[in-house]
N, CA and C atoms as an extended XYZ file, in Angstrom:
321
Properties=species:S:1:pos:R:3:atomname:S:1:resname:S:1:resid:I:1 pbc="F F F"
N        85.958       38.076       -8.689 N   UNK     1
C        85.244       36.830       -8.860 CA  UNK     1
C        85.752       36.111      -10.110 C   UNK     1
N        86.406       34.735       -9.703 N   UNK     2
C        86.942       33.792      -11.281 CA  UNK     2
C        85.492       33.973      -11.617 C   UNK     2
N        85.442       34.038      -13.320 N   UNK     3
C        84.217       33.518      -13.969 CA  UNK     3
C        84.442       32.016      -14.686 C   UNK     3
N        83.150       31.117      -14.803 N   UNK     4
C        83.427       29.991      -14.971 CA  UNK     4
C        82.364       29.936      -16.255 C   UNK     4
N        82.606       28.703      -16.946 N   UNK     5
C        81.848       28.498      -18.489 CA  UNK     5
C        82.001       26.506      -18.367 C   UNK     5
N        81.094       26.236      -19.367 N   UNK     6
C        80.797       25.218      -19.620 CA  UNK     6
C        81.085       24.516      -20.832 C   UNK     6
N        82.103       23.500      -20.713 N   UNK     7
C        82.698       22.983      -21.770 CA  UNK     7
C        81.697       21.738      -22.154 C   UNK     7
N        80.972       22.058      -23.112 N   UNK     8
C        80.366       20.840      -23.892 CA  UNK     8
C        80.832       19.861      -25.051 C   UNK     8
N        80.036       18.888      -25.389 N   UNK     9
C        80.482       18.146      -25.859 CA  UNK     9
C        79.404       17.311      -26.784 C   UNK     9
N        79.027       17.277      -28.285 N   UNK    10
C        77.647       17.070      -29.190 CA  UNK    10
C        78.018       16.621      -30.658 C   UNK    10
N        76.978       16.212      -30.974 N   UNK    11
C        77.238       15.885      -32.372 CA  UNK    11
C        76.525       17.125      -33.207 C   UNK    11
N        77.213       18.066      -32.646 N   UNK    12
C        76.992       19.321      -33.678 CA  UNK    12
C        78.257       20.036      -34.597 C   UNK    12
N        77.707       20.417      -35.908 N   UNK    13
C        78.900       20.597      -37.098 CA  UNK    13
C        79.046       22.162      -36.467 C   UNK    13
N        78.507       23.069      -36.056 N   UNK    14
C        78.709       23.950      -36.400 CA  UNK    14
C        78.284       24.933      -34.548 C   UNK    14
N        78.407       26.555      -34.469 N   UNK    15
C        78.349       26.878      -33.645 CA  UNK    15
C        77.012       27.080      -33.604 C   UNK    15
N        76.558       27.445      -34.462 N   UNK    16
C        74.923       27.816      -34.818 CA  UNK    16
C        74.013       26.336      -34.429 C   UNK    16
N        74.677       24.811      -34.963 N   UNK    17
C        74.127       23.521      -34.544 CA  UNK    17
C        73.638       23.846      -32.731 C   UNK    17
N        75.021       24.079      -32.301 N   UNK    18
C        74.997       24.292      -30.640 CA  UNK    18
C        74.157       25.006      -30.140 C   UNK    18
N        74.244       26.244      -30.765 N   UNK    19
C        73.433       27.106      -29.836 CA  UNK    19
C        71.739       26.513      -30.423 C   UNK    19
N        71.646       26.114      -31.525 N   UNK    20
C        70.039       25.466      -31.690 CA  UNK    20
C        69.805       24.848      -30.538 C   UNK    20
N        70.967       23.654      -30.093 N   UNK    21
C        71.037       22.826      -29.139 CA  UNK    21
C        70.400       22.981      -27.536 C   UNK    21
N        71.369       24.363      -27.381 N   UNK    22
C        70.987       24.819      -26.342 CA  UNK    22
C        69.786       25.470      -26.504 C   UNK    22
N        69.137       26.376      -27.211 N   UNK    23
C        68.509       26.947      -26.786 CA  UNK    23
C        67.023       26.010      -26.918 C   UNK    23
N        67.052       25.567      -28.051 N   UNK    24
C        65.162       24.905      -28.613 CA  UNK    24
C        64.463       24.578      -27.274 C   UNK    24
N        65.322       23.637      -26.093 N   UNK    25
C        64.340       23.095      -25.351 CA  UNK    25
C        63.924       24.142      -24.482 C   UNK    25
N        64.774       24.478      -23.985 N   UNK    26
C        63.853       26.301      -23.368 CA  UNK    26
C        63.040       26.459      -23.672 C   UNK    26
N        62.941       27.710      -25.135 N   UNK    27
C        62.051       27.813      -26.147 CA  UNK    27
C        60.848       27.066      -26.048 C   UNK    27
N        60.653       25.738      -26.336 N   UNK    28
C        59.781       25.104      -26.034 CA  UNK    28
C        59.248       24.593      -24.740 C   UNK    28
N        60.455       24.462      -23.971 N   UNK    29
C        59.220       24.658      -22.496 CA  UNK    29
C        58.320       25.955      -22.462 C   UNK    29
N        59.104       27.046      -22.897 N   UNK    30
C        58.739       28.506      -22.688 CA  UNK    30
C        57.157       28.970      -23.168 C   UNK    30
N        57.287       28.192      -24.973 N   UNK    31
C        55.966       28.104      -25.628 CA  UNK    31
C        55.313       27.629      -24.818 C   UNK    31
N        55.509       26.115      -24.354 N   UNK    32
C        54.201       25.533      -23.944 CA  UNK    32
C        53.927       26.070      -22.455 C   UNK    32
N        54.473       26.693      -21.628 N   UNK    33
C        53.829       27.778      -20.412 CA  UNK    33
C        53.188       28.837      -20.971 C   UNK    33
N        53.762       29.721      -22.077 N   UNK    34
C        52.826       30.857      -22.136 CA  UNK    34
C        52.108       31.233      -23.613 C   UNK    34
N        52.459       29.582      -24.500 N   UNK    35
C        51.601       29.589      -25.910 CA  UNK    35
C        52.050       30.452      -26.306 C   UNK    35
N        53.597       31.104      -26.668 N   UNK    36
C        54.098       32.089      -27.570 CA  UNK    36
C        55.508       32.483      -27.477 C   UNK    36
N        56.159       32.556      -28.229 N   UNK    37
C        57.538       32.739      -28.149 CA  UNK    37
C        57.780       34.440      -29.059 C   UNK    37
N        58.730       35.185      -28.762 N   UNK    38
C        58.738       36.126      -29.069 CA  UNK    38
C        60.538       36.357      -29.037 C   UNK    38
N        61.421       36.656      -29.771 N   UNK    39
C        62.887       36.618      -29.906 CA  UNK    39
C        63.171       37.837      -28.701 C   UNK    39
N        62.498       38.526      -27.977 N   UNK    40
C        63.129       39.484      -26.615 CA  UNK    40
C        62.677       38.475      -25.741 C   UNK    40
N        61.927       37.545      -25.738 N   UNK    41
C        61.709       36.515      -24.901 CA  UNK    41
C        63.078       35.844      -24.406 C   UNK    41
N        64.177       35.621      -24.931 N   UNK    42
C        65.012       35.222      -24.933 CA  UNK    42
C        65.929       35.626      -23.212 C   UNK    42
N        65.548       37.052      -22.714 N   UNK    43
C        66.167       37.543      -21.791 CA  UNK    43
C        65.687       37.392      -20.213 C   UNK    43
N        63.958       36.725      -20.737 N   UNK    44
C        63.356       36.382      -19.919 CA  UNK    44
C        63.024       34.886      -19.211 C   UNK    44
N        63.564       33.528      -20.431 N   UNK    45
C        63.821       33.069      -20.362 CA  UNK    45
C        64.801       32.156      -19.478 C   UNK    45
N        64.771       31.977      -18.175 N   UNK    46
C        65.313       31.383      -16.911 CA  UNK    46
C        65.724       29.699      -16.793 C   UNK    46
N        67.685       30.131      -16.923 N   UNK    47
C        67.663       28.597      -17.209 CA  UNK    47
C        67.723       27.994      -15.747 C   UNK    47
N        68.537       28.791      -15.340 N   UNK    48
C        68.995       28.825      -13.444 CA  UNK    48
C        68.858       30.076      -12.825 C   UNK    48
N        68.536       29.899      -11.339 N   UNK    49
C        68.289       31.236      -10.901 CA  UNK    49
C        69.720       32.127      -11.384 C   UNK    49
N        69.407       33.819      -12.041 N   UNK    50
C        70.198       34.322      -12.257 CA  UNK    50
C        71.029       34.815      -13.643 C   UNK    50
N        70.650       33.154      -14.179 N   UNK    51
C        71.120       33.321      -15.409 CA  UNK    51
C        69.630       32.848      -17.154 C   UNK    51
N        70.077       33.914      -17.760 N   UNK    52
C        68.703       33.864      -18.745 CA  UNK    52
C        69.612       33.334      -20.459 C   UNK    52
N        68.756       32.708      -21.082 N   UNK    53
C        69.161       32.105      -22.365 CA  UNK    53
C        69.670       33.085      -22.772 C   UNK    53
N        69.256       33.929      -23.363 N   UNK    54
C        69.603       35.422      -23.924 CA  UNK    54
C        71.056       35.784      -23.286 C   UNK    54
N        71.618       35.245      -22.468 N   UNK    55
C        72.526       35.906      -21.801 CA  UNK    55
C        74.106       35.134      -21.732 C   UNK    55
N        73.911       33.806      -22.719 N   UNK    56
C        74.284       33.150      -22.550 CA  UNK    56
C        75.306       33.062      -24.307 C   UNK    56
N        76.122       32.329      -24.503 N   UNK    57
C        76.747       32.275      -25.960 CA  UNK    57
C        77.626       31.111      -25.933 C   UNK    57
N        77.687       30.727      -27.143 N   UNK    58
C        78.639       29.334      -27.564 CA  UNK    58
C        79.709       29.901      -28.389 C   UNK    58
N        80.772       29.002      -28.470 N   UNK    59
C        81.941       29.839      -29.033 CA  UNK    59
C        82.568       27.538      -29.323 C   UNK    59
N        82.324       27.625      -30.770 N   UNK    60
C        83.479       26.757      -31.177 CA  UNK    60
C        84.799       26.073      -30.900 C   UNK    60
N        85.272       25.388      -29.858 N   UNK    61
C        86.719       25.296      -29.324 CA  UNK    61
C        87.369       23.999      -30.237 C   UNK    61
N        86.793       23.083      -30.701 N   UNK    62
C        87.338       22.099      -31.524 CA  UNK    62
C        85.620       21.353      -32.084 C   UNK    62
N        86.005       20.609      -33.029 N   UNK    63
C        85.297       19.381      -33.779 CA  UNK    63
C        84.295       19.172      -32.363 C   UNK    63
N        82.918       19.367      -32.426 N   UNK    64
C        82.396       18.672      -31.735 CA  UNK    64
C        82.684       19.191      -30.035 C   UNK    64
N        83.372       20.277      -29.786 N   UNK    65
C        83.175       20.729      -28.233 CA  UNK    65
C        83.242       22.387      -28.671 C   UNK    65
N        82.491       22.150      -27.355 N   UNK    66
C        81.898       24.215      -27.585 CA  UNK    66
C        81.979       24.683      -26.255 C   UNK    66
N        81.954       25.798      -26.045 N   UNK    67
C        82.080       26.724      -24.803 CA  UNK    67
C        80.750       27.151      -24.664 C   UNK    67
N        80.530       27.102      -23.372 N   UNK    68
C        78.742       28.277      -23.288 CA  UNK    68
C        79.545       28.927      -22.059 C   UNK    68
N        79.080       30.265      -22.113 N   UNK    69
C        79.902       31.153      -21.506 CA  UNK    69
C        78.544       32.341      -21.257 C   UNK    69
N        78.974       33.734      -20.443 N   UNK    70
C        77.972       34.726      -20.217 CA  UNK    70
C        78.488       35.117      -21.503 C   UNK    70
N        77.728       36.006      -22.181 N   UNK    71
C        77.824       37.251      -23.140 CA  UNK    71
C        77.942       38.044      -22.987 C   UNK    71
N        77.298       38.017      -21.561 N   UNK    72
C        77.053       40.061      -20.798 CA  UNK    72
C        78.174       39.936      -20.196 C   UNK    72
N        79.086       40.897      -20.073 N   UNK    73
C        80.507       41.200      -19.376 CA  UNK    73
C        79.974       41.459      -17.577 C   UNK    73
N        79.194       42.194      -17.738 N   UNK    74
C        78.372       42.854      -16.526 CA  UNK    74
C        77.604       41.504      -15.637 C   UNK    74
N        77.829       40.147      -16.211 N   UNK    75
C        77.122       39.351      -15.640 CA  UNK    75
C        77.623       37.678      -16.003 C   UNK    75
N        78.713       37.740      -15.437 N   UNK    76
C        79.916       36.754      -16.065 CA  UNK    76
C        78.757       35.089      -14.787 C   UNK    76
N        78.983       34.270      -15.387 N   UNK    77
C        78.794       33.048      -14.370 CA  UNK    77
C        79.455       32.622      -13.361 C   UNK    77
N        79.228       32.554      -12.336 N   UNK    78
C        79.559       32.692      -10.959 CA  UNK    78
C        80.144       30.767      -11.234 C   UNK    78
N        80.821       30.019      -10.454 N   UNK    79
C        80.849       28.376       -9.860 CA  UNK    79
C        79.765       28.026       -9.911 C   UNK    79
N        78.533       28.581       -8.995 N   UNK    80
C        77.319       28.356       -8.468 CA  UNK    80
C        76.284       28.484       -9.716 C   UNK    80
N        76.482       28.999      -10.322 N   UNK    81
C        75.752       29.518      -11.641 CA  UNK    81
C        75.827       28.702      -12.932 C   UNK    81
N        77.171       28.091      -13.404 N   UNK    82
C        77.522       27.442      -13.930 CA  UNK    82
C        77.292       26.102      -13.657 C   UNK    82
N        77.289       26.079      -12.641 N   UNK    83
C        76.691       24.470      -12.024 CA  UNK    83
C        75.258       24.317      -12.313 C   UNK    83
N        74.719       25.164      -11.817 N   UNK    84
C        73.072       25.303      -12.293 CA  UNK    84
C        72.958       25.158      -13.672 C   UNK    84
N        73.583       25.911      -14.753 N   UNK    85
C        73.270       25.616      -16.275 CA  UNK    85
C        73.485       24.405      -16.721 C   UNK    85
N        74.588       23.760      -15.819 N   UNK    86
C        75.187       22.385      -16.466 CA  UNK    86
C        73.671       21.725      -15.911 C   UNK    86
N        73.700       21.505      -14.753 N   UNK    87
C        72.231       20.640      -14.242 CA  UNK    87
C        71.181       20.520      -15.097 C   UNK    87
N        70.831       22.524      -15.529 N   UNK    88
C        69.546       22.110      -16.881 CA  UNK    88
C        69.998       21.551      -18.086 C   UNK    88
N        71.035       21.415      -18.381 N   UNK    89
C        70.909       21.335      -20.090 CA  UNK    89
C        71.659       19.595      -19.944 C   UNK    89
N        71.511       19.079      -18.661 N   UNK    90
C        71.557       17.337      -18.166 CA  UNK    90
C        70.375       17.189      -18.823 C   UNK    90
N        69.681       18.040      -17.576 N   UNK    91
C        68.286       17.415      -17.746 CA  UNK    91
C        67.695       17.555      -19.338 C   UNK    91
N        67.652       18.284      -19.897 N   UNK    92
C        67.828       18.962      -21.713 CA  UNK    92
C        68.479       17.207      -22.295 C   UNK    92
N        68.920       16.705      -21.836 N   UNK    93
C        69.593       15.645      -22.925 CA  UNK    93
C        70.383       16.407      -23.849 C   UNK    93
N        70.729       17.401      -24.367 N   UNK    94
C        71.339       17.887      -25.977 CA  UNK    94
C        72.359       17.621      -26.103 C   UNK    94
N        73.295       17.675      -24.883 N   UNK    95
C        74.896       17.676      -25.115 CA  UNK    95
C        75.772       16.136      -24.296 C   UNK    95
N        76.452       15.241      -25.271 N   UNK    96
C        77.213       14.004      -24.939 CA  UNK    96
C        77.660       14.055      -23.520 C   UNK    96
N        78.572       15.222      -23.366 N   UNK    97
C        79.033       15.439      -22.061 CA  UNK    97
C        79.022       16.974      -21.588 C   UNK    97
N        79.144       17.576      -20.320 N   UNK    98
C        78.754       18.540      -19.979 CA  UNK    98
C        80.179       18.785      -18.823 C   UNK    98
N        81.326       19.602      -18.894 N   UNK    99
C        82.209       20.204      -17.720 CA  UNK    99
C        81.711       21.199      -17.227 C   UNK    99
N        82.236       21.919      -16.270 N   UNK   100
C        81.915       23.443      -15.492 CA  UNK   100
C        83.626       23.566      -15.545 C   UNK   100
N        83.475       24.360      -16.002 N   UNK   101
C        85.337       24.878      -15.442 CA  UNK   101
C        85.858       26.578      -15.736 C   UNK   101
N        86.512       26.908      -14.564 N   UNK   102
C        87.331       28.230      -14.871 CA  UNK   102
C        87.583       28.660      -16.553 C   UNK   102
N        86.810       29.431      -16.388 N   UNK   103
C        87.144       30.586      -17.890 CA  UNK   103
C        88.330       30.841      -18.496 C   UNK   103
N        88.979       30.784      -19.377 N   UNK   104
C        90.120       30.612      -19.662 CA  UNK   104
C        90.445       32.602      -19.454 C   UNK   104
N        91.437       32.953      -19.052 N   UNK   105
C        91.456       34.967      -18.980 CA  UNK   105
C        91.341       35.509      -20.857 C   UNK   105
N        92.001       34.735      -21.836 N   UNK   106
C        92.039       35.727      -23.039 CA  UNK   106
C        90.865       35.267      -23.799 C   UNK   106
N        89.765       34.658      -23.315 N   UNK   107
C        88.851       34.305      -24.165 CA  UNK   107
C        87.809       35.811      -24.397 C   UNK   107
């Protein structure tokens, strides 16, 4: 199975900016369903069927574009999967522009 990742695009300085990016609005949908956030919450957290915040990572590629990619080796993003994350984090507003594309192999 190619694995696929999501090339973004933000007015964030840093990798840590991004992943704030990505993750806060989750987070806060998450609070306001169950009035509490808890940092193992993170795995439970459902952005698309399949794939969970916690499971997810940004990686720096230039000024202002970042990679979101799986973390878990055991659970790489499918086409179908990747399409789904791009859809939520549209709807999220956080990031200028949003690709889906084939994983680069030496990343």
């Amino acid at each position: 199975m190619r694995e696929y990742c999501l090339i973004v695009e933000g007015a964030y300085l840093s990798e840590s900016e991004a992943e704030h990016a990505l993750r806060d609005p989750f987070i806060e949908d998450w609070v306001e369903q169950t009035g509490h956030f808890k940092i193992h919450n993170m795995k439970e957290i459902q952005i698309t069927p399949g794939v969970t915040l916690g499971s997810l990572g940004v990686v720096m590629l230039d000024e202002r574009v970042f990679e979101i990619a799986s973390a878990d080796p055991e659970h790489p993003l499918s086409e179908l999967k990747a399409k789904g994350v791009a859809e939520a984090l549209k709807r999220q507003d956080m990031f200028d522009e949003i690709k889906v594309e084939p994983r680069e192999e030496d990343v």
